[in-house]
C-alpha positions as CSV (number, residue, x, y, z in Angstrom):
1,X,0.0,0.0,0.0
2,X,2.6,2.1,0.7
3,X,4.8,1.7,-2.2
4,X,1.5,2.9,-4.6
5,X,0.2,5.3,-2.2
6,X,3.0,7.4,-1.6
7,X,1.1,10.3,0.7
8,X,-0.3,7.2,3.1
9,X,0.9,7.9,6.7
10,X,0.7,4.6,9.2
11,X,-2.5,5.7,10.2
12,X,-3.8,5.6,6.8
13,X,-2.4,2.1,5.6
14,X,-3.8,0.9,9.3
15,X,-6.9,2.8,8.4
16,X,-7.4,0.8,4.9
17,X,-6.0,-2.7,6.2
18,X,-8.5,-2.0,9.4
19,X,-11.2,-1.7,6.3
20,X,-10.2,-5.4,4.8
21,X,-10.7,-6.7,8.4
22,X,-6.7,-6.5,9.7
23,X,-6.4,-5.0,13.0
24,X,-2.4,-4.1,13.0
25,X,-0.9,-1.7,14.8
26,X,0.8,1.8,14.0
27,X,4.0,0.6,15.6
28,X,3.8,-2.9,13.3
29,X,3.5,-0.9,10.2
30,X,6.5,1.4,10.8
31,X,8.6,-1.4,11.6
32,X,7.3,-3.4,8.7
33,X,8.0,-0.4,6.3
34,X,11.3,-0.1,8.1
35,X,12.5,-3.1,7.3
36,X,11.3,-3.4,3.8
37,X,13.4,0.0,3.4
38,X,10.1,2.3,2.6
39,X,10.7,5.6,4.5
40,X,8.0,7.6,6.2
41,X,5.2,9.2,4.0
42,X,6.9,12.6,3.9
43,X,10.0,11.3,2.7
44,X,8.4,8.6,0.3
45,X,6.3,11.7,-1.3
46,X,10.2,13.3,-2.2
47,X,11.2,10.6,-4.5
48,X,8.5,10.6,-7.3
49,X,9.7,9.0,-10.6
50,X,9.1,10.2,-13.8
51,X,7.1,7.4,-14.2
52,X,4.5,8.5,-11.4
53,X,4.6,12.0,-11.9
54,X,3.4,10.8,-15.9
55,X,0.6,8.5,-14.9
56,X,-0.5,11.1,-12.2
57,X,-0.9,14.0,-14.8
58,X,-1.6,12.4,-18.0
59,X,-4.7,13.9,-18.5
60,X,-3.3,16.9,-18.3
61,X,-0.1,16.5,-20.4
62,X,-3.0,15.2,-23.2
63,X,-4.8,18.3,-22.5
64,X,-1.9,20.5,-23.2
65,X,-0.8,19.0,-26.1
66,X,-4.2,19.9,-27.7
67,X,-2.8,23.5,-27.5
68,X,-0.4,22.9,-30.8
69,X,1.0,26.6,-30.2
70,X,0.9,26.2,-26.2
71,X,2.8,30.2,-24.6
72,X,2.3,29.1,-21.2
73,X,2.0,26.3,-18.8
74,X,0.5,26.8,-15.6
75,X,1.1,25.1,-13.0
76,X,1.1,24.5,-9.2
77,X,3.8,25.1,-6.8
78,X,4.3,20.8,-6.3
79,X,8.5,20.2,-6.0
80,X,8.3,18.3,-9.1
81,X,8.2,21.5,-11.1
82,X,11.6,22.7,-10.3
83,X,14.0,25.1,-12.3
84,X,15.4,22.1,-14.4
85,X,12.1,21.8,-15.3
86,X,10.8,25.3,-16.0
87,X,14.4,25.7,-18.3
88,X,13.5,22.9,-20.2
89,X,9.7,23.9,-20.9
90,X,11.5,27.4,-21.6
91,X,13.7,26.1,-24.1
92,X,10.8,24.7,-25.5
93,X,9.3,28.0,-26.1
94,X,6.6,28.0,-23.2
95,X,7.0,30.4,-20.2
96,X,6.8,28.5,-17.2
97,X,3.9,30.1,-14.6
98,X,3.8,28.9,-11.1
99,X,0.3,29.5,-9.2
100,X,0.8,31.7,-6.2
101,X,1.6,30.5,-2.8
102,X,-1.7,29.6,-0.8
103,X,-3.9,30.0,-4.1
104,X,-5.7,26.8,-3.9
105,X,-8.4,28.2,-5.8
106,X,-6.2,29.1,-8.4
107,X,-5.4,25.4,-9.0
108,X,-8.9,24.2,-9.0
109,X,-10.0,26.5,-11.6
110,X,-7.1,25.3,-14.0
111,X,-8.1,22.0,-13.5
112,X,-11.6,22.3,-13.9
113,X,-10.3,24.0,-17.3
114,X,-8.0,21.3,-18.4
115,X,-11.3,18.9,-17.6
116,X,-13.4,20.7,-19.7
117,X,-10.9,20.6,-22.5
118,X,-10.3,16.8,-22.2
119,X,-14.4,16.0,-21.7
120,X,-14.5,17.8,-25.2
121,X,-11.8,16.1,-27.3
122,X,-13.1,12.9,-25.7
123,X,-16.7,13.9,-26.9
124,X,-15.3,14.3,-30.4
125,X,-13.0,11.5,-30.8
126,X,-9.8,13.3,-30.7
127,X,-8.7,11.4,-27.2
């Protein structure tokens, strides 16, 4: 559970195994984790592959590459958009735009956008 759910805290993973009837402790689960060299949620969240950062966001990615002649790409604040990445989408052509701090709104309405787009080509065949 851990190892695909990368945010899940102890509590969490004891949470979901208490919903599949296992009744396992806090304390087991760090020391299983432990031992199967998974680090604690916080850290686990810092070492996102490329992999999982695609399959999170490909939606998105298909969204923006409906945009042929895409100037901008907004996006949230998340540690995976670093400055290796915003000089790479520059050198692409596309100014890199990071959401203010504490916008969370912000980030809703450009994903509800992106949705829209994507519902859309769907609709039409294009996706």
């Amino acid at each position: 559970m851990a190892a695909h759910n990368r945010t899940w805290g102890y509590t969490r993973i004891q949470g979901a195994l208490q919903n599949l009837g296992h009744e396992i402790g806090r304390g087991t689960i760090a020391k299983v984790l432990k031992e199967a060299g998974m680090d604690p949620a916080p850290e686990r969240q810092k070492k996102t592959t490329w992999k999982e950062f695609l399959r999170t966001h490909w939606d998105v990615l298909g969204a923006a590459g409906f945009f042929s002649d895409c100037r901008y790409l907004i996006h949230d604040r998340a540690s995976l958009f670093s400055q290796d990445f915003a000089m790479i989408i520059e050198a692409a052509g596309t100014e890199s735009v990071r959401l203010p701090a504490h916008s969370p709104n912000l980030n809703a309405i450009a994903e509800r956008f992106v949705r829209s787009i994507i519902r859309n080509r769907v609709g039409t065949g294009w996706f």
